[in-house]
MMTF fields as JSON, N, C-alpha, C and O atoms, coordinates in Angstrom:
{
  "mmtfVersion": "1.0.0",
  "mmtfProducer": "UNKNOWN",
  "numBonds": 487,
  "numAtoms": 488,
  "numGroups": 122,
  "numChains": 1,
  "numModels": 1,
  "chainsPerModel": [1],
  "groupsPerChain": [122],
  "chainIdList": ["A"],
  "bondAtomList": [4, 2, 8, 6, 12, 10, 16, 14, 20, 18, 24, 22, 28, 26, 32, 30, 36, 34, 40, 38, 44, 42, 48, 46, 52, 50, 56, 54, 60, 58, 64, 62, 68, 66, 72, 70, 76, 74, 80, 78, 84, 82, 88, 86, 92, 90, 96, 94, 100, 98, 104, 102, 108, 106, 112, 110, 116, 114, 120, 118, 124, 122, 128, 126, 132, 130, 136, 134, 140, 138, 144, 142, 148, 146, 152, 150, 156, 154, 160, 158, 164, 162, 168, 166, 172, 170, 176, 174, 180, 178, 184, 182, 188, 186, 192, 190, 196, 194, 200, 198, 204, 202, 208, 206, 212, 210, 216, 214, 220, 218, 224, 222, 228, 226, 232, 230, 236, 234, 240, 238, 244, 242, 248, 246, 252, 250, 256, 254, 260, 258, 264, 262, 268, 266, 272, 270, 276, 274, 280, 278, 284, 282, 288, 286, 292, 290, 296, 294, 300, 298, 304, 302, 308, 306, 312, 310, 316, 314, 320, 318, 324, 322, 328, 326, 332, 330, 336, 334, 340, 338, 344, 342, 348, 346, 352, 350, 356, 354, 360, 358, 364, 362, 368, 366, 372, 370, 376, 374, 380, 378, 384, 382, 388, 386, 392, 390, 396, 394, 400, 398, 404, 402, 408, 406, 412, 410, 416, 414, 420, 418, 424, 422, 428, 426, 432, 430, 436, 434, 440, 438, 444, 442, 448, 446, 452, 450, 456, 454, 460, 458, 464, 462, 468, 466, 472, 470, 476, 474, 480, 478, 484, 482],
  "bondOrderList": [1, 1, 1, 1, 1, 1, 1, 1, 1, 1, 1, 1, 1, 1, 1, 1, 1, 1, 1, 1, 1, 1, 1, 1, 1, 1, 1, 1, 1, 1, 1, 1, 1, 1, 1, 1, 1, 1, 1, 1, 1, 1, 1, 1, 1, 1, 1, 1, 1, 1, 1, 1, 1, 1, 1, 1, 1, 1, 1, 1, 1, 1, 1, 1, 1, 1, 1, 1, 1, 1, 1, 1, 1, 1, 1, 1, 1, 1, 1, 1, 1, 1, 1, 1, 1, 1, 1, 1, 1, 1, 1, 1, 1, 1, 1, 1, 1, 1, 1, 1, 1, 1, 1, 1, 1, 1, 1, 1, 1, 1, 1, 1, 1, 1, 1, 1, 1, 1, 1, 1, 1],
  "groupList": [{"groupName": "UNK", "atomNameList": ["N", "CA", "C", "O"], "elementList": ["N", "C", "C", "O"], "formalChargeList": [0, 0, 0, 0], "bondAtomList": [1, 0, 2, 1, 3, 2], "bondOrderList": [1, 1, 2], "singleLetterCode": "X", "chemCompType": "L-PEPTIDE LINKING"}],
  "groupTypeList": [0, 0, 0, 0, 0, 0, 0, 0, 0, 0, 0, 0, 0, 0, 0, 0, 0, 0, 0, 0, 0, 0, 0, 0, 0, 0, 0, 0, 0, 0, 0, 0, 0, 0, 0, 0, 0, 0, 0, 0, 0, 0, 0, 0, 0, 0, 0, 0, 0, 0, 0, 0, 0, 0, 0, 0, 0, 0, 0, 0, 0, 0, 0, 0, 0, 0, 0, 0, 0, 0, 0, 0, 0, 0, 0, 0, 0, 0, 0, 0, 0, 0, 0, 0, 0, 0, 0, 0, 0, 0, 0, 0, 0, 0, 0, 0, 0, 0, 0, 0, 0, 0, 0, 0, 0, 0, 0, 0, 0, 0, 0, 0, 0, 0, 0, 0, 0, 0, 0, 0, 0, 0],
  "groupIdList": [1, 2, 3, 4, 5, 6, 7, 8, 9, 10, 11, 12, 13, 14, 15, 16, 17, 18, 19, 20, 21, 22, 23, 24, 25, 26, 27, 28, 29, 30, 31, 32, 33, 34, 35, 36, 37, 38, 39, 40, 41, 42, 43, 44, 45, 46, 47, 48, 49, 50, 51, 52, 53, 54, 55, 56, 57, 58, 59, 60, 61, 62, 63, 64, 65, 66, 67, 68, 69, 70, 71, 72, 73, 74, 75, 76, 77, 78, 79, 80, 81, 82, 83, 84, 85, 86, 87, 88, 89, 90, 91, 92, 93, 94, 95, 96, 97, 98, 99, 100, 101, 102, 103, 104, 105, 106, 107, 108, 109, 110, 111, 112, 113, 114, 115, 116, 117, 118, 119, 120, 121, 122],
  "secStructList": [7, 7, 2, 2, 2, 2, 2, 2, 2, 2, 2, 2, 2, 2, 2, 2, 2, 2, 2, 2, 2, 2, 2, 2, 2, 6, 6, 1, 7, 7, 5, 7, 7, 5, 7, 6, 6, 6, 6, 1, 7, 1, 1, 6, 6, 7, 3, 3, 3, 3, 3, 7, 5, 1, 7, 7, 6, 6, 7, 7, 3, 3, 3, 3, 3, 3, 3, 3, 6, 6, 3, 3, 3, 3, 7, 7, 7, 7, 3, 3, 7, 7, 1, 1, 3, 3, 3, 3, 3, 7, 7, 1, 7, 7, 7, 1, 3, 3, 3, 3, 3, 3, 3, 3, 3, 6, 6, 1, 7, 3, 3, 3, 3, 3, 3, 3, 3, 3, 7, 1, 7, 7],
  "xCoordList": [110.032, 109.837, 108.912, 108.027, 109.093, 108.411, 107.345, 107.511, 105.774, 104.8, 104.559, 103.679, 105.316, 105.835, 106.48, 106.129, 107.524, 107.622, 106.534, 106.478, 105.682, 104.582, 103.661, 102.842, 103.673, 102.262, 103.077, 102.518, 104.282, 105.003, 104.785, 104.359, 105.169, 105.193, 103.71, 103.69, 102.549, 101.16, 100.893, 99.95, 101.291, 101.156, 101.462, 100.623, 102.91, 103.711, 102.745, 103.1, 102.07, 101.748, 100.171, 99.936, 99.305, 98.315, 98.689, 98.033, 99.664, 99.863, 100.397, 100.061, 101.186, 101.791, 100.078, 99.629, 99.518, 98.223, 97.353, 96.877, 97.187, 96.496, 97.112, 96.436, 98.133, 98.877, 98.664, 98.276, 98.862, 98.753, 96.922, 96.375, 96.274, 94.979, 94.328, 93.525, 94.984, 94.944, 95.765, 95.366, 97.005, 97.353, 96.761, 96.859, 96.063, 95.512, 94.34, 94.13, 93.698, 91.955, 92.256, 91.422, 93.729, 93.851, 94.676, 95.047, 94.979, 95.414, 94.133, 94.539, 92.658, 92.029, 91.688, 91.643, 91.545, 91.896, 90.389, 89.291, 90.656, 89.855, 89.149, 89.684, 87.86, 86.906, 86.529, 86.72, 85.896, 84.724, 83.509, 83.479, 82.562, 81.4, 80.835, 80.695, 80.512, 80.005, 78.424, 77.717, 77.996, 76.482, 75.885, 76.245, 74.569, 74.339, 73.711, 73.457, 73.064, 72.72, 73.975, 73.832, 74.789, 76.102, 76.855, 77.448, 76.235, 76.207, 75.153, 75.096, 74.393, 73.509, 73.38, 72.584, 74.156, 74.637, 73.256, 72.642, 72.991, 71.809, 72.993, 72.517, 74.234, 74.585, 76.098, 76.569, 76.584, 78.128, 78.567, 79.229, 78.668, 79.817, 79.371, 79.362, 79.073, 78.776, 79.384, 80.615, 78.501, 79.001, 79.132, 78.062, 80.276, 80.485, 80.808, 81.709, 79.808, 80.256, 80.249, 80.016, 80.471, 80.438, 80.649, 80.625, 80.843, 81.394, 82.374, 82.235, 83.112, 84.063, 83.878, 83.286, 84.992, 84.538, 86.414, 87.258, 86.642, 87.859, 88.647, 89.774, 88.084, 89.184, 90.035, 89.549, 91.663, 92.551, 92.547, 92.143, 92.92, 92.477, 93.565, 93.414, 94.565, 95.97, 95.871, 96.748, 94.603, 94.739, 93.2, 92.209, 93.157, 91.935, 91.48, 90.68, 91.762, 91.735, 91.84, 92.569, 90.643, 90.831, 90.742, 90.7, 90.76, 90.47, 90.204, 90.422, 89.612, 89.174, 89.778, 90.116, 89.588, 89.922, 88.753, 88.264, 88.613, 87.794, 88.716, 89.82, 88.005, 88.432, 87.701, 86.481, 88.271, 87.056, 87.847, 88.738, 87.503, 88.212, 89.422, 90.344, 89.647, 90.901, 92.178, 93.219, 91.925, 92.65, 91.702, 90.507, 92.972, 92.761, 92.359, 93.201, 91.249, 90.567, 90.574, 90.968, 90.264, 90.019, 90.836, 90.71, 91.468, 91.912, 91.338, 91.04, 91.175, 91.142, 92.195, 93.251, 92.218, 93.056, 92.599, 91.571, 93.264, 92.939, 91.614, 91.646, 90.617, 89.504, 89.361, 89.507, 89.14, 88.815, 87.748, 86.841, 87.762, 86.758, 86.242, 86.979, 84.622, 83.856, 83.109, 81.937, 83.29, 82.193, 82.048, 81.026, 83.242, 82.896, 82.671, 82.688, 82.408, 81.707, 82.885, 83.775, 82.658, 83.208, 82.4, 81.224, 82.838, 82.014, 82.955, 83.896, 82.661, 83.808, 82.806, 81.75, 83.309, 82.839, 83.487, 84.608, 83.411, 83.804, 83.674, 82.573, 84.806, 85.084, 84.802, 84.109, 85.867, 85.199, 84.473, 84.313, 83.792, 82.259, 82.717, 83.611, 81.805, 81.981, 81.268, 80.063, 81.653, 80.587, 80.274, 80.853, 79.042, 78.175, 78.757, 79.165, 78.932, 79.491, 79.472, 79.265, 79.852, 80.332, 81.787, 82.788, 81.739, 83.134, 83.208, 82.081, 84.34, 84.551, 85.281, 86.143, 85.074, 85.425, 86.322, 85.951, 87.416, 88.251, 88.557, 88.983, 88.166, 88.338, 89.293, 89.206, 90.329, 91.595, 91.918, 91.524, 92.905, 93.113, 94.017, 93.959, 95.038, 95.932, 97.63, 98.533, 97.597, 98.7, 98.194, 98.84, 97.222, 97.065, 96.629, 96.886, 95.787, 95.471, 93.851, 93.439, 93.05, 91.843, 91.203, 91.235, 89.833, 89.466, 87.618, 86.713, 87.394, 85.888, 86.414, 87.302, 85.551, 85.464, 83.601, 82.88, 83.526, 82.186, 82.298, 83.35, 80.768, 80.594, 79.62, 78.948, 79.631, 78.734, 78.378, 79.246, 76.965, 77.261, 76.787, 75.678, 77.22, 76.358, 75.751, 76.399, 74.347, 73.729, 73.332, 73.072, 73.334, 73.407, 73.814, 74.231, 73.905, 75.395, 74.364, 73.183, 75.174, 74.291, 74.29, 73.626],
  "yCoordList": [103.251, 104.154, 105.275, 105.113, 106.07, 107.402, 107.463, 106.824, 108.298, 108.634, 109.054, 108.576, 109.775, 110.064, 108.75, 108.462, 108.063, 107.029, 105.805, 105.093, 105.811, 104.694, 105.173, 104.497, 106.732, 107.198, 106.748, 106.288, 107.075, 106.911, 105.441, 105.205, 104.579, 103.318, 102.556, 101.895, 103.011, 102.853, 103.961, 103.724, 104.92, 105.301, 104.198, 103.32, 104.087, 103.264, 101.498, 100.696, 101.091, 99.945, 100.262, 99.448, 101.421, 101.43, 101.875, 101.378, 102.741, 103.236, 102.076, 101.974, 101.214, 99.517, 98.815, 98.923, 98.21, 97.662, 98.187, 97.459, 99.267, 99.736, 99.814, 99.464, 100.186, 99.782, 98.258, 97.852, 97.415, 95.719, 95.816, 95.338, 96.313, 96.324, 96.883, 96.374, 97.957, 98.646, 97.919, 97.885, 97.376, 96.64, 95.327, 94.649, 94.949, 93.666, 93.652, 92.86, 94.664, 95.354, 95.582, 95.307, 96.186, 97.067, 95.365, 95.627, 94.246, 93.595, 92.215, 91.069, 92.489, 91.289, 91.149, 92.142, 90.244, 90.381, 90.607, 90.235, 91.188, 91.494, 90.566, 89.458, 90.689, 89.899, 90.948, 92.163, 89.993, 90.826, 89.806, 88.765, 90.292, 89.523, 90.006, 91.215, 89.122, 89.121, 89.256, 88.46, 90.139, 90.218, 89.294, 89.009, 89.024, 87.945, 87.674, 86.496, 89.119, 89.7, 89.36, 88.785, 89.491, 89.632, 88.328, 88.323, 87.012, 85.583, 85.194, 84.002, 85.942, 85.645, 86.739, 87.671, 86.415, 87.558, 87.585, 86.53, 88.408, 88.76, 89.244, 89.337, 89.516, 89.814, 88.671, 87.917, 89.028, 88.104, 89.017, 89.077, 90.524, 90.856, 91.464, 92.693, 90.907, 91.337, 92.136, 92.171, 93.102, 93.756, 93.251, 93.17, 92.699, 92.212, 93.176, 94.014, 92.904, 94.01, 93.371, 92.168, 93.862, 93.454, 94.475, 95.694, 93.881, 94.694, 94.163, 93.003, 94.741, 94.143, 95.087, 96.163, 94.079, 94.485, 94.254, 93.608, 94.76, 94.756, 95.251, 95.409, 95.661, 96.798, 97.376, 97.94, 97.903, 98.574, 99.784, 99.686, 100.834, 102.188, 102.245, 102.519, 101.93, 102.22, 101.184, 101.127, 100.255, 99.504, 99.749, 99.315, 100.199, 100.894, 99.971, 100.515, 99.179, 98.745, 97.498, 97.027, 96.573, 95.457, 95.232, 96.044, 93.627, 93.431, 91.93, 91.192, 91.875, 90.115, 89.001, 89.136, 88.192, 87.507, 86.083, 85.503, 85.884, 84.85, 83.898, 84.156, 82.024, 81.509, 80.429, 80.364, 79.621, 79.143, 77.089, 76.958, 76.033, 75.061, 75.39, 75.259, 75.763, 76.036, 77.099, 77.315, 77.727, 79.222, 79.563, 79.28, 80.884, 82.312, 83.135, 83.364, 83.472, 83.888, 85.502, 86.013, 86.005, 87.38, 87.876, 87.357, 88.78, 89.29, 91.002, 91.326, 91.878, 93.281, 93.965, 93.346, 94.944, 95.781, 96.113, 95.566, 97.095, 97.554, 98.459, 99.215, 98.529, 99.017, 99.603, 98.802, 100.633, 101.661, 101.069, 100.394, 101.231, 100.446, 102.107, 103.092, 102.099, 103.294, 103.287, 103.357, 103.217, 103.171, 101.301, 100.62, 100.96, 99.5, 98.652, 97.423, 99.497, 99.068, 99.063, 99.904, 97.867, 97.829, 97.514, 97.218, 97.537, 97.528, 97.325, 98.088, 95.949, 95.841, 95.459, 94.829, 95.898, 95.634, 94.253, 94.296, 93.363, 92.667, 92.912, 92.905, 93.12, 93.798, 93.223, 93.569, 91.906, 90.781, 89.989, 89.23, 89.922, 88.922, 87.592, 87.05, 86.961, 85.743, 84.766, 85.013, 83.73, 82.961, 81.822, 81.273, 81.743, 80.654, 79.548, 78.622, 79.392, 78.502, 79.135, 80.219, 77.642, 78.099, 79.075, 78.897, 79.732, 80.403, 80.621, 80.742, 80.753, 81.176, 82.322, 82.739, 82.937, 84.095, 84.191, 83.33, 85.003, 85.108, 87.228, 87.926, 87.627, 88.7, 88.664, 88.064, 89.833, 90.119, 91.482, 92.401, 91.393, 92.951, 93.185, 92.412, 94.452, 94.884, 93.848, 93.939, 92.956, 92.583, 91.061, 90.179, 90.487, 89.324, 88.649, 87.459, 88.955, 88.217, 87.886, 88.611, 86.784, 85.955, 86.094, 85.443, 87.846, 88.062, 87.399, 87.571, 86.84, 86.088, 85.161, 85.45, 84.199, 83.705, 82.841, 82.375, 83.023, 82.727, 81.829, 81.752, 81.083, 80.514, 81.529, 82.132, 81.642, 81.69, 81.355, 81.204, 81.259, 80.631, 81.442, 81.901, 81.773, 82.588, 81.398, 80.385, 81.579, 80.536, 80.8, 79.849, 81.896, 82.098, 82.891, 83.841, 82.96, 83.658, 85.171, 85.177, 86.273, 87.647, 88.098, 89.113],
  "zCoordList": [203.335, 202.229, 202.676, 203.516, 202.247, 202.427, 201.599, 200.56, 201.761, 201.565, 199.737, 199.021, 199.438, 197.889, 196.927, 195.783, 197.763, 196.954, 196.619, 195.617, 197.82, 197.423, 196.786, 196.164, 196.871, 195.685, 193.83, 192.834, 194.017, 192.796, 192.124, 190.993, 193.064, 192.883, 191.972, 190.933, 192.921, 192.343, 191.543, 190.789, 191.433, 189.603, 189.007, 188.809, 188.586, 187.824, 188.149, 187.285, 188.802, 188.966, 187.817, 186.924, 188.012, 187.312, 185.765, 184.849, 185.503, 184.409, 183.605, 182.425, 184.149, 183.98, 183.349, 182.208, 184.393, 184.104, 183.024, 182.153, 183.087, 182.064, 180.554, 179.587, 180.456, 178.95, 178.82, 177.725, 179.76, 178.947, 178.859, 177.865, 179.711, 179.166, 177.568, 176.785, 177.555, 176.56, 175.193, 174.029, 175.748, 174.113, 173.959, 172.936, 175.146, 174.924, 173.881, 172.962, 174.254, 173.87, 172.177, 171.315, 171.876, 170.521, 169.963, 168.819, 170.185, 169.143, 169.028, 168.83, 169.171, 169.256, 167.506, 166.78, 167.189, 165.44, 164.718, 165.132, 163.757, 163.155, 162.672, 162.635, 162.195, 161.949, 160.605, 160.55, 159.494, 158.53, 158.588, 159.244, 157.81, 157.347, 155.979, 155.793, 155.036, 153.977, 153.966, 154.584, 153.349, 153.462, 152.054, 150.912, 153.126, 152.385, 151.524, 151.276, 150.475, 149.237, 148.614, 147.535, 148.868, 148.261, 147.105, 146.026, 148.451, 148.121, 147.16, 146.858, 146.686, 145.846, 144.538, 144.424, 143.849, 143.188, 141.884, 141.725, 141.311, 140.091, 138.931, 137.799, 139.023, 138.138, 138.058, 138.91, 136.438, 136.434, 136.393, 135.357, 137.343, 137.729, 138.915, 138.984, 139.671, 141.326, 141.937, 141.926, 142.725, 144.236, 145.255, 145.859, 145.961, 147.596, 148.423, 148.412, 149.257, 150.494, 151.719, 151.608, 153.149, 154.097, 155.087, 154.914, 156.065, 157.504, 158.553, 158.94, 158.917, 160.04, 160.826, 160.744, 162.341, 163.461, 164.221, 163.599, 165.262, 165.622, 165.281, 165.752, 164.192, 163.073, 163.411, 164.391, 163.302, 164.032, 163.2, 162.041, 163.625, 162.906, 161.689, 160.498, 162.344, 161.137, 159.951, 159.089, 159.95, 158.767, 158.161, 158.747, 157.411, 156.592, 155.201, 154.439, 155.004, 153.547, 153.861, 154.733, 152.701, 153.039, 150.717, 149.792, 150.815, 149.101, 149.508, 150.469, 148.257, 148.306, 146.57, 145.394, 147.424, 145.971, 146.109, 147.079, 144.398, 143.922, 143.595, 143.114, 144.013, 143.196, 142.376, 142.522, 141.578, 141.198, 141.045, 140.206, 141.707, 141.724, 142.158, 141.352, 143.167, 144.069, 143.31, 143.931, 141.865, 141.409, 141.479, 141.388, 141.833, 141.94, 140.561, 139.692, 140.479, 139.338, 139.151, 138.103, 139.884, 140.334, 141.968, 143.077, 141.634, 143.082, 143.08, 141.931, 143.864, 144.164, 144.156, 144.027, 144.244, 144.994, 146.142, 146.54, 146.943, 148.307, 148.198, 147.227, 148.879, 149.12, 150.176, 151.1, 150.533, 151.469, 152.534, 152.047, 153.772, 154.932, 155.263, 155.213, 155.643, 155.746, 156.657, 156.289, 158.001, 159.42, 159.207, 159.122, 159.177, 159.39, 158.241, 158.3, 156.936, 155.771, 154.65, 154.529, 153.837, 152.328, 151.372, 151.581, 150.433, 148.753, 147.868, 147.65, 147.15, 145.968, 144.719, 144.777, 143.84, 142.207, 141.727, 142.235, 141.205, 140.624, 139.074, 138.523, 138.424, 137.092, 135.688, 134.732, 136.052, 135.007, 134.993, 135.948, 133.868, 133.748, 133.887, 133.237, 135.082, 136.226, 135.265, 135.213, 134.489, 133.928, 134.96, 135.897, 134.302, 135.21, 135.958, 135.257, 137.607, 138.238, 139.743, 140.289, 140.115, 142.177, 142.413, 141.719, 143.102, 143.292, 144.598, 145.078, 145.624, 146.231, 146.636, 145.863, 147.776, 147.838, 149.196, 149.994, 149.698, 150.684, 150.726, 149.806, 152.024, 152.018, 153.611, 154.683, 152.897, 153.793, 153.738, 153.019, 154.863, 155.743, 154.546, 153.59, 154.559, 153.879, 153.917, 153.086, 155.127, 155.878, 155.236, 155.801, 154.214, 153.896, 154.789, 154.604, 156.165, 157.012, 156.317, 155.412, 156.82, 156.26, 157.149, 158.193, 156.588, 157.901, 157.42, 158.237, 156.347, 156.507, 154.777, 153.974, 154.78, 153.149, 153.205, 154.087, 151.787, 151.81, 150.261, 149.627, 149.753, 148.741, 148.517, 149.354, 147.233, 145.937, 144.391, 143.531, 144.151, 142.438, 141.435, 141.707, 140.401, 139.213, 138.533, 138.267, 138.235, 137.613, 135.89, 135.153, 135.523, 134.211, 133.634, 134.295, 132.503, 131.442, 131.719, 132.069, 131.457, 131.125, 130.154, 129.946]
}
């Protein structure tokens, strides 16, 4: 082989390597975290927020849902992600009890879940 074809070849061998590097890097899954003011709520209708990490750019929005004894009590809608950051309102008044919580990407994937309890009526 000639001088041109082996420069060709190792392009195509790095430009090769580097795309599986590169889609390897862009599908590691997302992660969130619940802050932990959040788990300790002062009000029966709480703010949860958190942060994720791994985030893929084309999916921007995450929502969470409550439940309380294994239903689904409360769900979100989609919520906007902001430098890593979310913030959700919880709308209806949570009466006094343990609940759990599950927060997910737009695609229904389960990217953190946490406990919390409201301890008295407001």
């Amino acid at each position: 082989m000639n001088k041109n074809v082996w420069i060709g070849i190792a392009v195509m061998v790095i430009l090769t390597a580097g795309a599986l590097y590169y889609t390897h890097q862009s599908h590691a899954p997302a992660t969130a975290t619940i802050d932990q003011n959040s788990l300790t709520p002062i009000s029966a209708t709480p703010t949860i927020s958190g942060s994720v990490s791994n985030w893929n750019p084309n999916t921007t929005t995450i929502r969470i849902q409550i439940s309380s004894q294994g239903e689904i009590i409360y769900e979100s809608g989609l919520y906007g992600v902001s430098n890593n950051r979310w913030s959700i309102s919880v709308v209806p008044t949570l009466s006094p009890g343990t609940y759990s919580i599950s927060v997910l990407d737009n695609n229904n994937n389960l990217l953190t879940s946490g406990i919390f309890t409201i301890v008295t009526q407001w």
